[in-house]
C-alpha positions as semicolon CSV with decimal commas, in nm:
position;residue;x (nm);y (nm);z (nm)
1;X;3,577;-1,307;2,646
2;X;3,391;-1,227;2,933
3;X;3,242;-0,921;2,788
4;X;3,152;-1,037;2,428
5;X;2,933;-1,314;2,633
6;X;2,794;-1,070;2,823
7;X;2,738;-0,871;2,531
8;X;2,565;-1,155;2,337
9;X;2,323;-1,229;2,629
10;X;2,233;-0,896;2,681
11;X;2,129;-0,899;2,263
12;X;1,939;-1,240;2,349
13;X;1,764;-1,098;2,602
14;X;1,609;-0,745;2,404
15;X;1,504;-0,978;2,151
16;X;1,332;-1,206;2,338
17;X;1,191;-0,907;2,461
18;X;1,079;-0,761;2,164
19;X;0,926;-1,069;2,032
20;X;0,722;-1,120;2,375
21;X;0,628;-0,748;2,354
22;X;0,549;-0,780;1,945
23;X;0,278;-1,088;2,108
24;X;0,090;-0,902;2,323
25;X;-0,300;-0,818;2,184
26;X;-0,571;-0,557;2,311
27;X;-0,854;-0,751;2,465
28;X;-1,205;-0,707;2,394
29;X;-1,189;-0,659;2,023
30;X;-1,478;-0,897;1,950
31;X;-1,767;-0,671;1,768
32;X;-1,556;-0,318;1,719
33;X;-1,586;-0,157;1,392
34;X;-1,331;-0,122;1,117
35;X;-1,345;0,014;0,803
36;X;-1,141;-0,063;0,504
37;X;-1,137;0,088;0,131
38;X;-1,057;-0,108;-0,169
39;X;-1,228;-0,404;-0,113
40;X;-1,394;-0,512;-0,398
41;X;-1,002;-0,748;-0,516
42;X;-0,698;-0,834;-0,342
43;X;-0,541;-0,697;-0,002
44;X;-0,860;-0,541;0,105
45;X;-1,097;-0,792;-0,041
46;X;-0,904;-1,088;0,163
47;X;-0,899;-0,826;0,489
48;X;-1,271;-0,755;0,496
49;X;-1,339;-1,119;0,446
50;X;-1,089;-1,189;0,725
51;X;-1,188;-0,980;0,967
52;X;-1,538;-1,046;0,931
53;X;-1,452;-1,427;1,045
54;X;-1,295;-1,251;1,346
55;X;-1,598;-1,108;1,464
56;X;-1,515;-0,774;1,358
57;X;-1,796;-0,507;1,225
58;X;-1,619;-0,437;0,907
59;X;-1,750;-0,163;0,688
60;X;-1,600;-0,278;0,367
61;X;-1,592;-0,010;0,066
62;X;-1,591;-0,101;-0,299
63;X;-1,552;0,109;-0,628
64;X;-1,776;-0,124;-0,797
65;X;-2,138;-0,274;-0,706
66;X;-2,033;-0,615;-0,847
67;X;-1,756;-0,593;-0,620
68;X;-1,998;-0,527;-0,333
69;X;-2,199;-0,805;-0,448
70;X;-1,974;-1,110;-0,449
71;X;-1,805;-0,989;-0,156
72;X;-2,147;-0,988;0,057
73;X;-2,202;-1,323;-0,087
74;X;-1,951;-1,468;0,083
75;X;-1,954;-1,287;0,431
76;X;-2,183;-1,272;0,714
77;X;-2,445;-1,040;0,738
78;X;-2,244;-0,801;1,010
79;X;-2,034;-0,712;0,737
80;X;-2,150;-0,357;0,559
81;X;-2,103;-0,304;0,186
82;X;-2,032;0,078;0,050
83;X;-1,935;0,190;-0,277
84;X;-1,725;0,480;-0,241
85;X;-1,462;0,629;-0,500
86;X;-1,201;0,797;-0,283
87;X;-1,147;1,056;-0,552
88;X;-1,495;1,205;-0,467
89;X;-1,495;1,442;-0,186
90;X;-1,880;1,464;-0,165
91;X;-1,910;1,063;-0,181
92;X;-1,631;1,045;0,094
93;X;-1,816;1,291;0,297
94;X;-2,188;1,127;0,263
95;X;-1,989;0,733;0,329
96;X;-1,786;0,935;0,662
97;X;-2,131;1,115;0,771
98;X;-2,314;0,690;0,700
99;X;-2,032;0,549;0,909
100;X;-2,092;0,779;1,216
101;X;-2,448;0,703;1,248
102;X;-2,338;0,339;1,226
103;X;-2,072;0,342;1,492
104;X;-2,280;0,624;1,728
105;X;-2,048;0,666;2,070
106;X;-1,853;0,424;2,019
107;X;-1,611;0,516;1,737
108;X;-1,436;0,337;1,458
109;X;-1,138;0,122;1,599
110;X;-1,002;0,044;1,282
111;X;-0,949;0,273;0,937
112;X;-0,732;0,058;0,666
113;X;-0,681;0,311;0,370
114;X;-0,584;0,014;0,101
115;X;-0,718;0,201;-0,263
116;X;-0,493;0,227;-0,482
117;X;-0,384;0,174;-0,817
118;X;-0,080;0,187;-1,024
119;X;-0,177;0,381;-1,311
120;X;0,090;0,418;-1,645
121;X;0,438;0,257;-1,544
122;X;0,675;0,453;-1,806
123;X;0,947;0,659;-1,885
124;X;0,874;1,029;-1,776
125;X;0,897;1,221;-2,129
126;X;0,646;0,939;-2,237
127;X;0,378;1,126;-1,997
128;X;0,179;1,393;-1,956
129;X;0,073;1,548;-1,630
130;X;-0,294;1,299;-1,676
131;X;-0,080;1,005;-1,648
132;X;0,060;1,133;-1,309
133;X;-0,273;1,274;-1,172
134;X;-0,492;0,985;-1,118
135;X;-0,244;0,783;-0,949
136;X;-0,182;1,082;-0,721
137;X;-0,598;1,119;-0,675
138;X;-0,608;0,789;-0,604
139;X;-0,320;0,691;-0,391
140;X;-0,260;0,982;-0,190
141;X;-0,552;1,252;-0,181
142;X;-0,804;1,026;-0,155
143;X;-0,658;0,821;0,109
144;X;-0,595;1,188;0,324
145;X;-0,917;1,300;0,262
146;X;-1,051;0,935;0,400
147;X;-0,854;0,975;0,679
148;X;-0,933;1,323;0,794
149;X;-1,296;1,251;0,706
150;X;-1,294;0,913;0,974
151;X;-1,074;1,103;1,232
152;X;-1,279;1,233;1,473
153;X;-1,418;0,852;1,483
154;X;-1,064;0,678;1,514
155;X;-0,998;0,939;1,803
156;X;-1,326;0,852;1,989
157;X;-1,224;0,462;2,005
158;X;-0,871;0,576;1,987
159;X;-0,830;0,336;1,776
160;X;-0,598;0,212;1,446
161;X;-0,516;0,359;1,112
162;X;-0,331;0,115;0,884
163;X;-0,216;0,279;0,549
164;X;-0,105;0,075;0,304
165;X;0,207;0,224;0,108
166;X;0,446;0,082;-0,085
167;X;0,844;-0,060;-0,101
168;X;0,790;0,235;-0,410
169;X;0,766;0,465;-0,129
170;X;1,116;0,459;-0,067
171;X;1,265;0,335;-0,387
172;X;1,098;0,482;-0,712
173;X;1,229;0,261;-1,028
174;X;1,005;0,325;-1,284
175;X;0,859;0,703;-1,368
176;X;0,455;0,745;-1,374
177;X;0,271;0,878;-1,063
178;X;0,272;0,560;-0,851
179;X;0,594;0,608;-0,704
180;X;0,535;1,026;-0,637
181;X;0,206;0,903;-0,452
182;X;0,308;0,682;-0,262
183;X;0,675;0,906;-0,103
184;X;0,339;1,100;-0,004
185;X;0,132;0,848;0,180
186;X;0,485;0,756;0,311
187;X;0,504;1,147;0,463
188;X;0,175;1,193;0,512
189;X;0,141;0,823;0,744
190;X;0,463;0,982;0,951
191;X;0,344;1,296;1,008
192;X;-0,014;1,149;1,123
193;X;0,190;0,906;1,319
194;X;0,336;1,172;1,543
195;X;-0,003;1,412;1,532
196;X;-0,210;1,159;1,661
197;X;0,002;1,003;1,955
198;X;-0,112;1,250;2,221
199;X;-0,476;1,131;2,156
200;X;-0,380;0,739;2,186
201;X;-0,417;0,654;1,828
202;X;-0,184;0,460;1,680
203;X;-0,062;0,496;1,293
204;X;0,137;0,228;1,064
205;X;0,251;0,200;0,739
206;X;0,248;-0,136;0,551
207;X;0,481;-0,123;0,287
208;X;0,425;-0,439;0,043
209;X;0,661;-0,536;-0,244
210;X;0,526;-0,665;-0,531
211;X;0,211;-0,951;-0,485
212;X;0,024;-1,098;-0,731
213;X;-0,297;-0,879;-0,747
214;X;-0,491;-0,676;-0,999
215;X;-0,287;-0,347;-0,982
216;X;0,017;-0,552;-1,049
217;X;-0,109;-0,750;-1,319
218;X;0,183;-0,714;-1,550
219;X;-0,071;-0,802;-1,915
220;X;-0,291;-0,537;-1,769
221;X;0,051;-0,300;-1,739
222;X;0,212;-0,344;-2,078
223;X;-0,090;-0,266;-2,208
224;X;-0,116;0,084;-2,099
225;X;0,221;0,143;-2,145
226;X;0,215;0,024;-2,532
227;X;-0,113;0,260;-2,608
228;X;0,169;0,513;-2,459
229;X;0,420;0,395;-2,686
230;X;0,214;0,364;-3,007
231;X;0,119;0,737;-2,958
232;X;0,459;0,868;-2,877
233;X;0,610;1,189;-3,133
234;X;0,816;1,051;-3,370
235;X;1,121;1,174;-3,191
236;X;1,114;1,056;-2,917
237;X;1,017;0,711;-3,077
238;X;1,344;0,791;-3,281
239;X;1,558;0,901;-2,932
240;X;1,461;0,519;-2,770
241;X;1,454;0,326;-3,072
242;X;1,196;0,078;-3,201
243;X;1,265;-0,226;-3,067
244;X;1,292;-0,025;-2,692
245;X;0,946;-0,152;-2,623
246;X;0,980;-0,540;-2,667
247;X;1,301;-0,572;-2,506
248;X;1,248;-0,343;-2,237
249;X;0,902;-0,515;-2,143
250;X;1,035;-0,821;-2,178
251;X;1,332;-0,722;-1,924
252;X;1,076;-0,610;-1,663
253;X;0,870;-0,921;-1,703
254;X;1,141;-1,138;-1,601
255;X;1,213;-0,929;-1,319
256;X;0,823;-0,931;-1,258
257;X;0,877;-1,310;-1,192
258;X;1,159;-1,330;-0,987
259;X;0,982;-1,061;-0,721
260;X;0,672;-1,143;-0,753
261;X;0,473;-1,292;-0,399
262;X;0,200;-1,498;-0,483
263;X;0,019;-1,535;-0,093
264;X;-0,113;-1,211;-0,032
265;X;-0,261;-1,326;0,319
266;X;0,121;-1,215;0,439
267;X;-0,011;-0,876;0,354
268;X;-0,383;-0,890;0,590
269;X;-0,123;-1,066;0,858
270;X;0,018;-0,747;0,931
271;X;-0,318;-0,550;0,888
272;X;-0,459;-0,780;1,169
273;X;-0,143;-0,743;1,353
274;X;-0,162;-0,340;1,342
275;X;-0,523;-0,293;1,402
276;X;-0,480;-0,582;1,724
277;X;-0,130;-0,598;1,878
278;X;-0,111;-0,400;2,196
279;X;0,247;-0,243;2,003
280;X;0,161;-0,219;1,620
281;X;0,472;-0,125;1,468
282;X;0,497;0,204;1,266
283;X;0,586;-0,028;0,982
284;X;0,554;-0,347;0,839
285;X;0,769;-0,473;0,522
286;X;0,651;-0,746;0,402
287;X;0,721;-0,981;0,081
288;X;1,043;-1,096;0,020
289;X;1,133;-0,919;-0,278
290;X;1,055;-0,615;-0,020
291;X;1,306;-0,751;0,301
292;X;1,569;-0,843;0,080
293;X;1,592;-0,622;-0,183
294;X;1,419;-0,330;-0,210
295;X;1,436;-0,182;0,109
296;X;1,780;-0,314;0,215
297;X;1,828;-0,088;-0,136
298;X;1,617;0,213;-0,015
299;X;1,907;0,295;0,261
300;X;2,184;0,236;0,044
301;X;2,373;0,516;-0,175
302;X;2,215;0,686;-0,503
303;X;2,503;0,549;-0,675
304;X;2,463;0,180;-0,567
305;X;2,068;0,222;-0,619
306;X;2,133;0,346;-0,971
307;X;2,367;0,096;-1,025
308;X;2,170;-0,179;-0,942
309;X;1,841;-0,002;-1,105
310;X;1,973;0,075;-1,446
311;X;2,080;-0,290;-1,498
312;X;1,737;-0,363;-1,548
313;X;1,627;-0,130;-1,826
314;X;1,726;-0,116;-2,185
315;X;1,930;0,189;-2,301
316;X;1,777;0,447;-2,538
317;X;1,933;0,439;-2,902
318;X;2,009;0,768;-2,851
319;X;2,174;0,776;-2,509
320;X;2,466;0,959;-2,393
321;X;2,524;0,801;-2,094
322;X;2,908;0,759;-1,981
């Protein structure tokens, strides 16, 4: 008895360990300079807007100048609008080469790569290699090519990078190029990770399920996917049958509901807490379709995942499952 009371103190005491640990901040953050991508709607909009009330120097970039616009409109003037399209190397470049002359000796404490999009959500003999690419651009070569562009910056400060992944970066249940791009940002954010410890910069990964945003606006979603549909070949319209679409959309939507997380601030929480906590964690799931389902489901078996996965899709007319 003795030892199973020792045994639960001992427990007791490592987590109240951890959580006083997980507390501590860096000091004298006031006025250091951050810059975040994807700004112009959800996760990064609400960061740049929140940071900015912190007294940060964010450098906010937007794909869009209307984005730019109502975003400056409703921040202080320390807060920098940029449009940048992170699938332009020159434009990434010019914005890096901007942000240096900004920033001067002191470096850039904080890079948040948050672009992204979701681009076609479909069965994978519905696509063609297009469908896969700009998700891919987006997602993953545009947020390296961010990164390695601000890292001599980040190093200076030795600062934060805080990519923003994806619970689809360990569990892929749809096909289309989302899920492919972010397993990369998932392996690239690692590798970084380790890379940049021996220069005091410190790397996480959010991983978000699904929250009610523009890339996950399921209209927006069925949408592209039933362009897809209407110009499939005949046989393979013939293979899935045509009433596949309806009752296969309409499967996902009710899924869509169940999951979906309509506060997104839970998602700038743990921005704030990796680009301030004195031990940022390497990452942060967060949503609680992502802590209870998906990535308890990520470690599990193929078979269970499967399982599990292929409960929630409609079988082709043709199928030959067994």
């Amino acid at each position: 008895m003795l030892f199973y009371i020792l045994l639960f103190l001992g427990i007791i005491s490592l987590w109240w360990h951890w959580r006083a640990r997980d507390r501590m901040k860096v000091t004298n953050l006031t006025g250091r300079y951050i810059f975040i991508t994807g700004c112009d709607t959800g996760f990064g909009n609400m960061a740049a807007k929140t940071f900015d009330k912190k007294g940060f120097r964010v450098f906010a970039s937007c794909l869009t100048e209307t984005g730019a616009k109502a975003l400056k409109a409703v921040s202080s003037k320390q807060l920098r609008t940029v449009l940048l399209d992170v699938r332009d190397a020159d434009s990434v470049k010019k914005v890096a080469a901007w942000v240096k002359a900004e920033v001067q000796s002191e470096g850039l404490w904080g890079l948040v790569n948050n672009a992204g999009i979701m681009g076609p959500s479909a069965p994978t003999d519905w696509l063609d290699i297009e469908h896969f690419r700009e998700p891919i651009e987006v997602n993953l070569i545009g947020l390296i090519n961010v990164t390695i562009n601000m890292l001599p910056l980040i190093k200076k400060a030795k600062g934060r990078i805080v990519n923003v992944s994806s619970v689809g970066g360990r569990l892929a249940f749809s096909g289309g190029g989302y899920f492919p791009s972010k397993f990369g940002v998932e392996g690239f954010n690692d590798s970084l990770r380790r890379d940049m410890k021996a220069f005091g910069v410190k790397v996480c990964c959010i991983q978000p399920g699904l929250f009610q945003t523009a890339l996950s606006n399921p209209a927006k979603i069925m949408k592209e996917k039933e362009v897809i549909w209407n110009n499939l070949p005949p046989d393979i319209k013939t293979q899935y049958g045509e009433e596949y679409f309806h009752k296969d959309a309409a499967k996902k939507q009710k899924l869509s509901k169940i999951c979906l997380n309509k506060d997104i601030s839970a998602v700038v929480q743990c921005m704030e807490h990796a680009l301030t906590s004195l031990h940022p964690r390497a990452h942060y799931v967060v949503g609680q379709d992502a802590k209870w389902f998906w990535n308890p489901l990520s470690r599990m078996p193929a078979v269970i995942q499967d399982f599990l996965l292929l409960r929630n899709r409609i079988e082709p007319a043709v199928s030959h499952a067994k």
